[in-house]
C-alpha positions as CSV (number, residue, x, y, z in Angstrom):
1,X,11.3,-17.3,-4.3
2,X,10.3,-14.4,-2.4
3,X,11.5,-10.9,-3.3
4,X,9.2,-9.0,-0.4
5,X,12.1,-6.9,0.9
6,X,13.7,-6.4,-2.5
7,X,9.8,-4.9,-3.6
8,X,9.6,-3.2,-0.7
9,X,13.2,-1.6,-0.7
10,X,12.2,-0.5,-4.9
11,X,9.4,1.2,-3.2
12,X,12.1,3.4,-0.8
13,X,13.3,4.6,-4.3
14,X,10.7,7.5,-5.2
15,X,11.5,10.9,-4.2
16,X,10.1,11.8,-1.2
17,X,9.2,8.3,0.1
18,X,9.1,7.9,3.8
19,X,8.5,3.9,4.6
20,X,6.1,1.2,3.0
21,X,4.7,-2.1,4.2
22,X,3.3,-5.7,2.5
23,X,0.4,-5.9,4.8
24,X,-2.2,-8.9,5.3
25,X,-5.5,-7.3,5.2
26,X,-7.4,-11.0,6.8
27,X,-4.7,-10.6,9.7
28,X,-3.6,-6.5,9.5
29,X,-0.3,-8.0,10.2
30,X,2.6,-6.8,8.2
31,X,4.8,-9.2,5.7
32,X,7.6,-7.0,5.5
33,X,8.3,-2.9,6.3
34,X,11.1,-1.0,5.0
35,X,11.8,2.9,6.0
36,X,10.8,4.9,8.8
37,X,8.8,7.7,10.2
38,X,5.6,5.9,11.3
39,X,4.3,3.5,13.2
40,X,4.2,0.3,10.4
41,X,2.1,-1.8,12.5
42,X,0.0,0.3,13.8
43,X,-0.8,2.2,10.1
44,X,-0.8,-1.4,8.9
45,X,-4.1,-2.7,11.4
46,X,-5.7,1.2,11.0
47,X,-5.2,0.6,6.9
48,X,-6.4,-3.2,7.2
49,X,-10.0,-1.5,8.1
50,X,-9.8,1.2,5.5
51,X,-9.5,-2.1,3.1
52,X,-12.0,-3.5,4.6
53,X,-14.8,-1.1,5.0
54,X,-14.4,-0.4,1.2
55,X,-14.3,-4.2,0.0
56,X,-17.7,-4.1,2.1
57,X,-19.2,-0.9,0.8
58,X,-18.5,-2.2,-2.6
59,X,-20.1,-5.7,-2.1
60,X,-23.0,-3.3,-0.7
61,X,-23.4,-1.2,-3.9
62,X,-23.2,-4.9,-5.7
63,X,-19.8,-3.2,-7.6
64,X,-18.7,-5.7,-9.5
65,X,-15.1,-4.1,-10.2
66,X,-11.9,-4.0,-8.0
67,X,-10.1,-1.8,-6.0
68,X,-6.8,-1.0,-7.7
69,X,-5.5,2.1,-5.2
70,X,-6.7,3.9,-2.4
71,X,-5.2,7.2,-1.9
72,X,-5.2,9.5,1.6
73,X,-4.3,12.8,1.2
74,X,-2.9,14.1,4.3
75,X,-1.6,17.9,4.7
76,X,2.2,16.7,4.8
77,X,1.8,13.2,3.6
78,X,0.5,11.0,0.6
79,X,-0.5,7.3,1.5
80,X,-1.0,5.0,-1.1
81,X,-2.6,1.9,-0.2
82,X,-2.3,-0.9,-3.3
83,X,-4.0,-4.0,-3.2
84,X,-1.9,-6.8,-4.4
85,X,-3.8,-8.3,-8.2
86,X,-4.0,-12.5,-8.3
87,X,-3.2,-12.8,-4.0
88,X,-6.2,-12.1,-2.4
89,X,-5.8,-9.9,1.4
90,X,-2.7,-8.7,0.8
91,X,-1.8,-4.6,-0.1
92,X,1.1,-2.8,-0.8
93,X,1.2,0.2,1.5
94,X,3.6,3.9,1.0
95,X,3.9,6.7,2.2
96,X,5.8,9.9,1.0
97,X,6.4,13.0,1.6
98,X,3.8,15.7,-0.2
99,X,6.3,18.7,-0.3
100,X,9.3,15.9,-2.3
101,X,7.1,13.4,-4.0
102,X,5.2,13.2,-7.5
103,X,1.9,11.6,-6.7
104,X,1.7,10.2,-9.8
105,X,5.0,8.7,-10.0
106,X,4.5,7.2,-6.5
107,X,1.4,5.4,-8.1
108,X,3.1,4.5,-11.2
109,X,5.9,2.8,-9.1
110,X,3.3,1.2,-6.6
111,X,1.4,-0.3,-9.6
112,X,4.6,-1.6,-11.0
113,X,6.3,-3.3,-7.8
114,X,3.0,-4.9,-7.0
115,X,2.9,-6.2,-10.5
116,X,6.6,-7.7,-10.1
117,X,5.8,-9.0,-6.3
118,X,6.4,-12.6,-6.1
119,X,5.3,-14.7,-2.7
């Protein structure tokens, strides 16, 4: 059974979070969005290249390791993009806000949805 929203929604639960996506990184389409503030599809195709041009730099440097986070530090904002362990493609993406949220919480609760996501 699939608890995408549920996941997603858990994610809404950090101080200082703004809105998070389930993004397909082959597609850049989104699986499920919850909260608001940006445009989710459109951060969800820009993101799917961030992914993608580090999965390629890696494969470059013949890194053989995997990408558990990638974080963007913006002047207002914190966006954490976590790639879903065991399913391939798919990331976990949130965003919160820099002057409410604890970064390391944030990555803490991003870590431990993605853990629980079930498809």
């Amino acid at each position: 059974m699939s608890n995408i929203q549920e996941s997603l929604d858990g994610l809404l639960t950090i101080d200082g979070a703004m809105c998070c996506a389930l993004v397909d990184a082959n597609s850049g389409m989104m699986l499920g969005q919850a909260g608001s503030g940006l445009d989710l599809e459109l951060a969800a195709a820009g993101n799917t290249e961030v992914v993608r041009a580090k999965l390629k730099t890696m494969a470059s440097l013949k890194l053989s390791d995997s990408i558990e986070d990638i974080l963007i530090t913006l002047g207002k904002q914190y966006h954490i993009i976590r790639l879903v362990s065991g399913k391939p493609g798919l990331f976990l993406y949130l965003v919160l806000d820099k002057s409410r949220a604890n970064l390391a919480l944030g990555r803490r609760k991003a870590a431990e949805i993605e853990a629980g996501l079930q498809l």
